[in-house]
C-alpha positions as protocol buffer text, in pm:
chain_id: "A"
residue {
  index: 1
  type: UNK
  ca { x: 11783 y: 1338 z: -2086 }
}
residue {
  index: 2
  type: UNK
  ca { x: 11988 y: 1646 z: -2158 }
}
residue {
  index: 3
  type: UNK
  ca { x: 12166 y: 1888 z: -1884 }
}
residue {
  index: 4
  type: UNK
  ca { x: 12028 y: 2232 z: -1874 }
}
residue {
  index: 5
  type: UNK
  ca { x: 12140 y: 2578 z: -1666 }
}
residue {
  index: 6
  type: UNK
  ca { x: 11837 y: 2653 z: -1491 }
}
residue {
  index: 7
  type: UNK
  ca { x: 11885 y: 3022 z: -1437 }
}
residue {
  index: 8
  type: UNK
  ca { x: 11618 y: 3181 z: -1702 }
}
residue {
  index: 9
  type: UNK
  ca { x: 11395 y: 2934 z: -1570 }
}
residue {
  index: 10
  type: UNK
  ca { x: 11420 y: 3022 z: -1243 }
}
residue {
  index: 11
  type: UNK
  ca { x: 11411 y: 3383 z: -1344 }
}
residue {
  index: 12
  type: UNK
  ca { x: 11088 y: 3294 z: -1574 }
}
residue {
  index: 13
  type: UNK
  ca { x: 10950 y: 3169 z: -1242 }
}
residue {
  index: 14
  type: UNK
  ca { x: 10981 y: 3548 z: -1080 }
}
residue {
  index: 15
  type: UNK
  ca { x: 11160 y: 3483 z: -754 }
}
residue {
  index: 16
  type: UNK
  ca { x: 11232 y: 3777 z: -567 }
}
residue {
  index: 17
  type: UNK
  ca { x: 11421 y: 3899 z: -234 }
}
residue {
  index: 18
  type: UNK
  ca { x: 11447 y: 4199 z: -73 }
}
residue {
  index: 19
  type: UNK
  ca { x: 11786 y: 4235 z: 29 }
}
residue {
  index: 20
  type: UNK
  ca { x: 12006 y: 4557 z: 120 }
}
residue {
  index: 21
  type: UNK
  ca { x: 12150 y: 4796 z: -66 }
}
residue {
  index: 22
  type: UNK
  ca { x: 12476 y: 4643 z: -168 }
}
residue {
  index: 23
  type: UNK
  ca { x: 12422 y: 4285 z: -50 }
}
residue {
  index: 24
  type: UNK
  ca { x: 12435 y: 3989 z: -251 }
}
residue {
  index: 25
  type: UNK
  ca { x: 12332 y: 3658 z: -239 }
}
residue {
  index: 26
  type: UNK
  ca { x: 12630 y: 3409 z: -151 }
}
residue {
  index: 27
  type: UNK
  ca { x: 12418 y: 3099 z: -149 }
}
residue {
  index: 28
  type: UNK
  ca { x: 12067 y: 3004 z: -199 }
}
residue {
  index: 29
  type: UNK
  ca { x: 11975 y: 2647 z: -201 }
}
residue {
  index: 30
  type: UNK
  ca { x: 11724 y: 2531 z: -481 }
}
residue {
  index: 31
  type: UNK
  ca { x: 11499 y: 2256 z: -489 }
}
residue {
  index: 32
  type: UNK
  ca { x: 11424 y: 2204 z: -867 }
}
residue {
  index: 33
  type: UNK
  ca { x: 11125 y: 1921 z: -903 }
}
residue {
  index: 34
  type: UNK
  ca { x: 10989 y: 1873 z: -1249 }
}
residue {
  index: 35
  type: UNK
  ca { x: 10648 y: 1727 z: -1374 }
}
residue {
  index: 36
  type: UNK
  ca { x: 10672 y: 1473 z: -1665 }
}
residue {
  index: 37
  type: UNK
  ca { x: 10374 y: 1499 z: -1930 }
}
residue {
  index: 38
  type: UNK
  ca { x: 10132 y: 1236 z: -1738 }
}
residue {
  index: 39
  type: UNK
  ca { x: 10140 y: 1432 z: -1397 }
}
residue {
  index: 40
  type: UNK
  ca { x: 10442 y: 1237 z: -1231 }
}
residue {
  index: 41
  type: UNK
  ca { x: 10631 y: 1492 z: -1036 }
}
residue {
  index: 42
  type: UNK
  ca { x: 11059 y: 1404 z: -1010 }
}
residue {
  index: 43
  type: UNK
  ca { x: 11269 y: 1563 z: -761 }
}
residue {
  index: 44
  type: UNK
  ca { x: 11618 y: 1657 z: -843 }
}
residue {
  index: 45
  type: UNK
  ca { x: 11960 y: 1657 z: -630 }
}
residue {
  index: 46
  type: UNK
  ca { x: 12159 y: 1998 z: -642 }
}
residue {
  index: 47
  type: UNK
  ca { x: 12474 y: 1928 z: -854 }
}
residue {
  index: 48
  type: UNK
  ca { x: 12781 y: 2145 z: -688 }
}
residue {
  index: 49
  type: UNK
  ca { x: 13013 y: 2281 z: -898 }
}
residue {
  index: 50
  type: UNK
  ca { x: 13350 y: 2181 z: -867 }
}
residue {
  index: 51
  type: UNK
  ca { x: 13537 y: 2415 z: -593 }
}
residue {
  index: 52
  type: UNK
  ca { x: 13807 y: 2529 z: -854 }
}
residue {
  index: 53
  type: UNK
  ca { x: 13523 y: 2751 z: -981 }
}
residue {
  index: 54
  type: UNK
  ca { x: 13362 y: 2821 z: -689 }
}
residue {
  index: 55
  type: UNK
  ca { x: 13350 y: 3198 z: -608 }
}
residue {
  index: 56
  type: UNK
  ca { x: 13615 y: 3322 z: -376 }
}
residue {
  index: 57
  type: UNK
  ca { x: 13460 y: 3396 z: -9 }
}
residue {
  index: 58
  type: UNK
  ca { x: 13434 y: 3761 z: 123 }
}
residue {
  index: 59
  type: UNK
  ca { x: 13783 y: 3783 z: 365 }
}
residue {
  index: 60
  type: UNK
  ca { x: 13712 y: 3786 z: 712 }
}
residue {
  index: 61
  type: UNK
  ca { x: 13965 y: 4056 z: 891 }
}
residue {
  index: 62
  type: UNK
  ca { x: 14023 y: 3968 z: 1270 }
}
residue {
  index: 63
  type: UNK
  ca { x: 14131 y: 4246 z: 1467 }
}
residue {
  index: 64
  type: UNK
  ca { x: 14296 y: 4295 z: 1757 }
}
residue {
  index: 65
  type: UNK
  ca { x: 14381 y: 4660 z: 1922 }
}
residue {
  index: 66
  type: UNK
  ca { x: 14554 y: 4644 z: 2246 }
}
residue {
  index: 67
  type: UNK
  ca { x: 14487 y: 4891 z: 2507 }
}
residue {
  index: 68
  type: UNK
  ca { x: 14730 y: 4810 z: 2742 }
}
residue {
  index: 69
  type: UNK
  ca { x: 15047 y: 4597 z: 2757 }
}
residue {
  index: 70
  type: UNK
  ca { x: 15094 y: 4335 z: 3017 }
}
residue {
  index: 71
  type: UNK
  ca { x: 15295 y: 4548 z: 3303 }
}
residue {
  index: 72
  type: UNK
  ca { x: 15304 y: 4906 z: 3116 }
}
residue {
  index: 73
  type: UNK
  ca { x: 15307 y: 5228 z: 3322 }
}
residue {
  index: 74
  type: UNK
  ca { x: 15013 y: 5457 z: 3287 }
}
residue {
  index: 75
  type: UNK
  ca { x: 15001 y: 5798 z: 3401 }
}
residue {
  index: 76
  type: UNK
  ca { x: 14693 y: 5834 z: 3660 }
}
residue {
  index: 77
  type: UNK
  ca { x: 14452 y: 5987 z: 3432 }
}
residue {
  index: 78
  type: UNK
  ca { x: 14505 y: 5650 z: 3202 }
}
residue {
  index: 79
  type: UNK
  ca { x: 14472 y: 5473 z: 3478 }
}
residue {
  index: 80
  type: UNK
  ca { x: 14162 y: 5646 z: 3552 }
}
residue {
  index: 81
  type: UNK
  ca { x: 14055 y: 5673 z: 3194 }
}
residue {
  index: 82
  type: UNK
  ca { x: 14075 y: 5274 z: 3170 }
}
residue {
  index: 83
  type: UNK
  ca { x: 13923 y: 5202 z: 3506 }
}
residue {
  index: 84
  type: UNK
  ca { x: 13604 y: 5379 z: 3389 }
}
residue {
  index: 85
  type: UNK
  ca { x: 13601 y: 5164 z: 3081 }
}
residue {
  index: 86
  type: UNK
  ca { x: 13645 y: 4885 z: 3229 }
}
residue {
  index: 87
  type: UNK
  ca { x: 13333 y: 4913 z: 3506 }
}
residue {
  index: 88
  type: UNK
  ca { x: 13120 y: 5070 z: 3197 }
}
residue {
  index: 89
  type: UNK
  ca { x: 13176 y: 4724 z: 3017 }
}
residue {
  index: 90
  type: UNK
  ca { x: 13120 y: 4539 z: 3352 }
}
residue {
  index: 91
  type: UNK
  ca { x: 13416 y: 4453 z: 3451 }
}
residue {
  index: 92
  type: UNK
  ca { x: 13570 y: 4556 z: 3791 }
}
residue {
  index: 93
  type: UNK
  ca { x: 13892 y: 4680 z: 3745 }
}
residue {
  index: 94
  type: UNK
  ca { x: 14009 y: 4526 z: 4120 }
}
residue {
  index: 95
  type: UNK
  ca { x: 14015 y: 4206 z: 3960 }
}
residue {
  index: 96
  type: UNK
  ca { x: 14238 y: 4266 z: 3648 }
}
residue {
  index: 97
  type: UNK
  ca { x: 14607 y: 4200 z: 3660 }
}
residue {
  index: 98
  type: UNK
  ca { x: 14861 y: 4396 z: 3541 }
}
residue {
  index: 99
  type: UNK
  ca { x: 15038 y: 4071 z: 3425 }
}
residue {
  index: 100
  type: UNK
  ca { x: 14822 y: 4031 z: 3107 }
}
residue {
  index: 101
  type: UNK
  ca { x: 14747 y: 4307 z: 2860 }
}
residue {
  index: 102
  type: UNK
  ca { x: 14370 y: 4415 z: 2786 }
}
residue {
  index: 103
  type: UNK
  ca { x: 14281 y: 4421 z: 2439 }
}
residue {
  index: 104
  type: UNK
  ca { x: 14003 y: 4445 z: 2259 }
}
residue {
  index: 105
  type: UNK
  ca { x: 13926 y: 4172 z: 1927 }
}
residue {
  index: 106
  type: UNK
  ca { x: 13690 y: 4230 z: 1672 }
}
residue {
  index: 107
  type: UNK
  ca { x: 13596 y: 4090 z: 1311 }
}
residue {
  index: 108
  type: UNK
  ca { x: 13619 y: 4267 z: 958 }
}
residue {
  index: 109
  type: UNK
  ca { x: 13367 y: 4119 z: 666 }
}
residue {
  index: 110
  type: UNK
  ca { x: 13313 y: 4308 z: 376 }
}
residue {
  index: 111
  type: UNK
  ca { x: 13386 y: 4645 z: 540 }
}
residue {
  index: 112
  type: UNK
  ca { x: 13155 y: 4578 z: 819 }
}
residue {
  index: 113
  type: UNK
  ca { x: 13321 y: 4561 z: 1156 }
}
residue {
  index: 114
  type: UNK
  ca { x: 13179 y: 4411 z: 1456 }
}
residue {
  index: 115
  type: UNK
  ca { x: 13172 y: 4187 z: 1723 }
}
residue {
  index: 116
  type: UNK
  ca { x: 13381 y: 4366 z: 2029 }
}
residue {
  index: 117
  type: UNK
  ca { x: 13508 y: 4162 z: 2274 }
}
residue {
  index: 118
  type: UNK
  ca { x: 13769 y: 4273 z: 2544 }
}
residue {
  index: 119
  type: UNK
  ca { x: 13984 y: 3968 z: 2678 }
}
residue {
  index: 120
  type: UNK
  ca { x: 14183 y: 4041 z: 2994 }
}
residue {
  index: 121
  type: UNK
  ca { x: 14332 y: 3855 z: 3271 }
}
residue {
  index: 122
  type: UNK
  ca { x: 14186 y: 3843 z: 3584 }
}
residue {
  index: 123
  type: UNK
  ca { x: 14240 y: 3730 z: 3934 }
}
residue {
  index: 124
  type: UNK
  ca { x: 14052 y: 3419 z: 4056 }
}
residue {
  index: 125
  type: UNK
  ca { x: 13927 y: 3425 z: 4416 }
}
residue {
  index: 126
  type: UNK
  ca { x: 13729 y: 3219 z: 4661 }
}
residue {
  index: 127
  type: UNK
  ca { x: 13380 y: 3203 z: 4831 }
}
residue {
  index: 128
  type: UNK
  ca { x: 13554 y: 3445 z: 5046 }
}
residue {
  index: 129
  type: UNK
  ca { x: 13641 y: 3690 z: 4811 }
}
residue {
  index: 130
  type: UNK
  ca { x: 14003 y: 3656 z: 4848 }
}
residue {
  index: 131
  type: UNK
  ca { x: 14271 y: 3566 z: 4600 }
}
residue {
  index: 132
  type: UNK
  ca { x: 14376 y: 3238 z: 4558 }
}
residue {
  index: 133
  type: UNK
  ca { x: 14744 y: 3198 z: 4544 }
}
residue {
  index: 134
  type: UNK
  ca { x: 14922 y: 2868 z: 4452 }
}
residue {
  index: 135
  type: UNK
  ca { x: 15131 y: 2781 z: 4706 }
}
residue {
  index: 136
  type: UNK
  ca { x: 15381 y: 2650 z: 4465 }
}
residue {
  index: 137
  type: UNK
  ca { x: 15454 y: 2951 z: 4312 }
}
residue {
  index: 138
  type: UNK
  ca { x: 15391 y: 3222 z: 4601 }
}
residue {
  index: 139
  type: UNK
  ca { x: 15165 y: 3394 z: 4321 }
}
residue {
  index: 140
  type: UNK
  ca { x: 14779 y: 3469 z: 4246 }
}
residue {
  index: 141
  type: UNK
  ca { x: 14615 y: 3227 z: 3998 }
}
residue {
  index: 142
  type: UNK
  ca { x: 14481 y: 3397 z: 3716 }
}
residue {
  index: 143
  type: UNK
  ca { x: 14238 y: 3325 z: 3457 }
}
residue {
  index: 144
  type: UNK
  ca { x: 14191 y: 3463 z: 3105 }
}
residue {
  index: 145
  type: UNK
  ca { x: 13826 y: 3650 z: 3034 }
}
residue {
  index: 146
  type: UNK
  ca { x: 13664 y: 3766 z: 2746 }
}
residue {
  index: 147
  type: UNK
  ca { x: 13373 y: 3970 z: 2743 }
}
residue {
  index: 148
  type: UNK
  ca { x: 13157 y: 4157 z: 2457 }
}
residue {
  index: 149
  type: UNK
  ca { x: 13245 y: 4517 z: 2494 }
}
residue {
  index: 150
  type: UNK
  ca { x: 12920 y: 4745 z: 2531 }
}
residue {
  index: 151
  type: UNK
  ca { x: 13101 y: 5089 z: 2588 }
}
residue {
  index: 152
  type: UNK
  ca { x: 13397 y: 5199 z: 2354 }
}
residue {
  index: 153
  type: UNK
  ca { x: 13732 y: 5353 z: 2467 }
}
residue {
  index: 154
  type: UNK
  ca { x: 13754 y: 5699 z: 2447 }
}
residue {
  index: 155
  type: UNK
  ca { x: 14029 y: 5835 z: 2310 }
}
residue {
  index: 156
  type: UNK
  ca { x: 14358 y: 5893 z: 2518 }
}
residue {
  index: 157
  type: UNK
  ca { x: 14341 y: 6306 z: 2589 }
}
residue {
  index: 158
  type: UNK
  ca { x: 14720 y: 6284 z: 2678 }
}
residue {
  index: 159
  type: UNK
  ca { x: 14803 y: 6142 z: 2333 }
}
residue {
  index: 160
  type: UNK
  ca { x: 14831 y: 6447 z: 2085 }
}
residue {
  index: 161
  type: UNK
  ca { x: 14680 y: 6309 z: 1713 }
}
């Protein structure tokens, strides 16, 4: 038995994929099964490559742009301008507390940013509708959210570029 790279004979074979312009294949999974002279078929195991030459993984940025800082002052057309983003993504802004910042996460691979999500904190309340407040500490309980963002933040008018 001798050990053999299979990759002309898999491109003898004629395998094909239609992929994206500027893709590439980071795995495929092969299942090589050979047929001895009198008909018996053999399957074979994958062997994997030791990880030291294993190709290095696109990075994965993680981003995370804050749009407000727990307690900051915002002029009233921020306020306003915030608000509106907020109830365009679903949220209402009633319910978000000034004690947490709002920011919005996302994820970097290969250039290719995506995944939104807006993570606030918000004020948990009853059947009634009312804030609960531990008696404890004389204070609403809060809650952290996270929610995929739908409608992106316009950019702050008052803020010259």
């Amino acid at each position: 038995m001798t050990d053999q790279k299979i990759g002309a004979q898999l491109d003898d074979l004629g395998l094909v994929i239609d992929m994206d312009e500027g893709s590439r294949v980071a795995e495929a999974v092969v299942t090589v099964v050979t047929q001895q002279d009198e008909g018996a078929f053999m399957h074979h195991q994958p062997v994997h490559v030791p990880p030291q030459f294993k190709p290095v993984p696109y990075p994965v940025q993680r981003r995370v742009v804050t749009v407000m800082e727990a307690n900051q002052l915002l002029s009233e057309g921020q306020k306003q301008r915030v608000r509106a983003w907020l109830e365009a993504n679903g949220i209402d802004p009633k319910w978000v507390s000034a004690a947490g910042p709002i920011t919005v996460h996302s994820r970097a691979v290969n250039g290719n940013e995506g995944g939104y999500r807006i993570r606030y904190t918000e004020f948990c309340r009853g059947e009634d509708g009312q804030r609960f407040a531990d008696p404890g500490l004389n204070e609403a309980v809060t809650v952290e959210r996270c929610v995929l963002q739908t409608v992106p933040l316009n950019e702050d008018p008052e803020v010259k570029p």
